[in-house]
N, C-alpha and C positions, 0 to 999 in steps of 0.2 A: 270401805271407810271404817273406822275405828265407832267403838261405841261413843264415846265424848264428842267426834267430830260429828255424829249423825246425830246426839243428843241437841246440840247447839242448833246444827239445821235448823230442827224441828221447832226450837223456840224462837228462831229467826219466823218461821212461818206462823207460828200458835201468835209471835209477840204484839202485831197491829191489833190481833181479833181483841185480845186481853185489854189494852187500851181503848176498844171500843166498849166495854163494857162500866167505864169508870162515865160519871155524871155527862152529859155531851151538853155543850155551853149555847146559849140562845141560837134558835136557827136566824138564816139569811133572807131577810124578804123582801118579796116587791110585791106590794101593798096594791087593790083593786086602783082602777085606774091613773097607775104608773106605768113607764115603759123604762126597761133597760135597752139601750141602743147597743152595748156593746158585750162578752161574753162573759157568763156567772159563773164562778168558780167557789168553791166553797170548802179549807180545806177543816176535816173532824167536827163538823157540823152539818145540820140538815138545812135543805135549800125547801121554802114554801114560794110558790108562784102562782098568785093570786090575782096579778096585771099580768103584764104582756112582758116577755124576751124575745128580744127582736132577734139575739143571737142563739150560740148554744147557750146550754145548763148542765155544770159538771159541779158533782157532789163528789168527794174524796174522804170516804172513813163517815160516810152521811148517808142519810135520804132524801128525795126531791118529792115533796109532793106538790101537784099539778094540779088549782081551781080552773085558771087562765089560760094562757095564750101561751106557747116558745115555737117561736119564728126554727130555729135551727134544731141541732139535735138535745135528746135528754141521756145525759150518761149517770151511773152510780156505780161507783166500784168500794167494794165492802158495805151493799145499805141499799135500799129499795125504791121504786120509780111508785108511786100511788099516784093514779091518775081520778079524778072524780070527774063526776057527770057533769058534761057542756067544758071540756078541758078541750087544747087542741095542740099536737106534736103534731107541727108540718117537719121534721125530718126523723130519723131512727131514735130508739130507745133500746138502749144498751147499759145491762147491767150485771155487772162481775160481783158474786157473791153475796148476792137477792136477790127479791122476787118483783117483779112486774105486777101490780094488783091492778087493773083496769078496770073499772066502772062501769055498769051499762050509761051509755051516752056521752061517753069519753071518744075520741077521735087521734090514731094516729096512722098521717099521710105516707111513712116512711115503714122500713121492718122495725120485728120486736123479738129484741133477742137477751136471753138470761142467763147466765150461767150459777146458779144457788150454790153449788157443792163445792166451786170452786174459794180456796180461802187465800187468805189476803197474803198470799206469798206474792204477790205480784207486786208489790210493793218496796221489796227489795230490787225488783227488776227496773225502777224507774230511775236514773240516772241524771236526767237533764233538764226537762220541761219544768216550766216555773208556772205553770197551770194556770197562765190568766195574770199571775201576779209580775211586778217588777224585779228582777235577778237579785235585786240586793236589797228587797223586802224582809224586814226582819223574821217572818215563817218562811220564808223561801231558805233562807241564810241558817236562818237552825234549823229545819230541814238536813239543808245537805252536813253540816256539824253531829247532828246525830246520826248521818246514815255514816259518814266519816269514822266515825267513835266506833258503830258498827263493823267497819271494816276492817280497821286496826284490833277490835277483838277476835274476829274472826283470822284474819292473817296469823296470830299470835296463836289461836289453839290447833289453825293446821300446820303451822310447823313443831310444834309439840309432838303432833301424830301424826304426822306423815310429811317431815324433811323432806328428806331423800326423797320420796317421786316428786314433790315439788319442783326439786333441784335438776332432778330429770326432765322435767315437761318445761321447765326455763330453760333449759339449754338446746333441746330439741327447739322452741320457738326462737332463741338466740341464733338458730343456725337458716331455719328458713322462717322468718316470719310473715313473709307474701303467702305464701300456701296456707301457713295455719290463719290466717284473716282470709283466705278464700274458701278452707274448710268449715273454719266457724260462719261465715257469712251464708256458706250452702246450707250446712246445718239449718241455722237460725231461718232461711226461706223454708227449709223444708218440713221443721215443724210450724212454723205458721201454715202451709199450705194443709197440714195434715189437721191442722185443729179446724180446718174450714172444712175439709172432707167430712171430718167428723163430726161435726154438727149439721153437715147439710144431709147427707147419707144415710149416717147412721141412729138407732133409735136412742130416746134418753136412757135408757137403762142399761145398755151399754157405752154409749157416749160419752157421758157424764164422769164414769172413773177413769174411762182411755183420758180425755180431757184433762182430767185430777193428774192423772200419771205424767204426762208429758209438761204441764207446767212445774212439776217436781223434777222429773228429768233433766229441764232448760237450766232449772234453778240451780241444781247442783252441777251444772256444768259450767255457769256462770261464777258462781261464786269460788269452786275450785281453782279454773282458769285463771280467772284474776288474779288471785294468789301468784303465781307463776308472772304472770304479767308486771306486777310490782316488785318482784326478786329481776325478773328480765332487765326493767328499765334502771334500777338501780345500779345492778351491776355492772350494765354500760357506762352509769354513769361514774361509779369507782375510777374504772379503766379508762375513760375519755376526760374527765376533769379533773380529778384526784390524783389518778396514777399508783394510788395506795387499794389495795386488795382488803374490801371489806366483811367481814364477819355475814354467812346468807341472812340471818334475822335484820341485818342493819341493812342490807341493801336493799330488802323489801322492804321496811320501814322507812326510810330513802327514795323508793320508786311511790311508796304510797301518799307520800309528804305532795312530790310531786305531781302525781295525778290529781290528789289533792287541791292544792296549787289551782289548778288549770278550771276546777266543776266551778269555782268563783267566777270567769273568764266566760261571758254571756258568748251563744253558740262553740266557740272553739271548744269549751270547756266540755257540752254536749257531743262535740264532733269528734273530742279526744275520749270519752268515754267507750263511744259506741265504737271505733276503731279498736280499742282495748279490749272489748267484749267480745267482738269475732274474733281476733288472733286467740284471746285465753278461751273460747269455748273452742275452737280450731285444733288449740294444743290438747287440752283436756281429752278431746276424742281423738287427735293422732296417736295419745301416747298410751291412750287406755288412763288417763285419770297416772300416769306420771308411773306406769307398770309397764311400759314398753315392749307389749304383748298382743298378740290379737285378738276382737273384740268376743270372736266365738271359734270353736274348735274347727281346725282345720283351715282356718284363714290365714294367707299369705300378708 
């Protein structure tokens, strides 16, 4: 990848943490002897639970701190789970890029698992879940608007620098797209299976950057593929509605409108994403990233 294309990545991943450090607006609470029946979600603010959750507790771009009760699980991804003394997690505490601070006299019935090092590129990875909220919630709705806006700038600087393998790994996916959504879909099991390996195995000091490594790896194989994905579907659709032969920039901006389109579209919209993500991480790894090469020397 070109310097530009790997500059951009990287402020794709730097860009959530940066936002976390601007003012974070009143946390979310449930006040001593209240109960939430149903599940907390919280998104760029911190969650305080001071009664009872009967369900989960999901902090996003937050931290959850824990006087009370949560019936279900505690997650925080980007921000830290603080449990104080006479607290009680009857299910897991899982937290993506913080720390766990637990209390002597704090209680959790489930596992506890952290990931600190890991930064908030995972954030690009979330496609569909409206996290507790309604699909056409006004932060759900600018949510996907800004990851949208994200897209189309990202599509726009990898055909800048690097057309042509784009245009390559859309055509390769245009010919078999079964295989490359069963490539990408083995992929996508098999790094999950390895990040579990690896946290259950191996020690934090090495774990921890293999960890780092492999959600950077997913990441740029997702977001390259797509690319290719949105040139793929557009240019179908040239050819199938149009009959007129469009410009590559226009047809991926065409396929992007579309998919687009679809993230509005409560489940489908989710179910056409993640379809989209194995065929384009599927293509990304059959074509070598749009080089149509093999991945190490002497490979047939």
């Amino acid at each position: 990848m070109s310097r530009a294309t790997l500059t951009f990545l990287l402020s794709l991943v730097a860009g959530p943490a940066s936002l976390a450090a601007e003012e974070p607006p009143e946390a979310l609470s449930i006040s001593q002897g209240s109960v939430a029946m149903r599940q907390v979600v919280a998104l760029g603010r911190d969650v305080r639970v001071d009664g009872e959750a009967a369900s989960d507790v999901a902090a996003v771009n937050g931290s959850v701190r824990v006087t009370g009760r949560i019936g279900g699980d505690l997650i925080a991804l980007g921000g830290d789970a603080f449990l104080e003394p006479g607290s009680t997690v009857q299910g897991d505490v899982f937290v993506l890029g913080g720390r766990i601070v637990a209390a002597s006299g704090s209680t959790v019935h489930g596992r506890s698992v952290a990931y600190p090092t890991i930064s908030s590129a995972w954030l690009v990875l979330i496609e569909g879940p409206s996290l507790g909220h309604s699909p056409f919630a006004a932060v759900v709705v600018s949510a996907k608007l800004a990851l949208l806006a994200a897209w189309l700038t990202w599509s726009l600087l990898v055909f800048a620098t690097n057309g042509r393998e784009v245009l390559a790994a859309s055509a390769a996916l245009s010919e078999r797209p079964l295989r490359n959504f069963l490539v990408g879909l083995t992929g996508i099991l098999a790094a999950s299976l390895t990040a579990v390996f690896v946290s259950a195995l191996v020690n934090a000091m090495i774990g921890l950057p293999l960890l780092a490594l492999l959600v950077l790896v997913a990441l740029l194989l997702k977001l390259w593929g797509q690319v290719a994905v949105f040139h793929a579907l557009g240019h179908w659709l040239s050819r199938s509605v149009t009959r007129r032969r469009w410009t590559p920039l226009n047809a991926a901006l065409v396929g992007l409108v579309v998919l687009g389109a679809l993230k509005f579209v409560p489940w489908l919209g989710l179910w056409a994403w993640t379809v989209a993500t194995c065929i384009g991480v599927g293509a990304a790894l059959t074509t070598k990233l749009g080089r149509r090469e093999p991945w190490f020397e002497g490979a047939i």
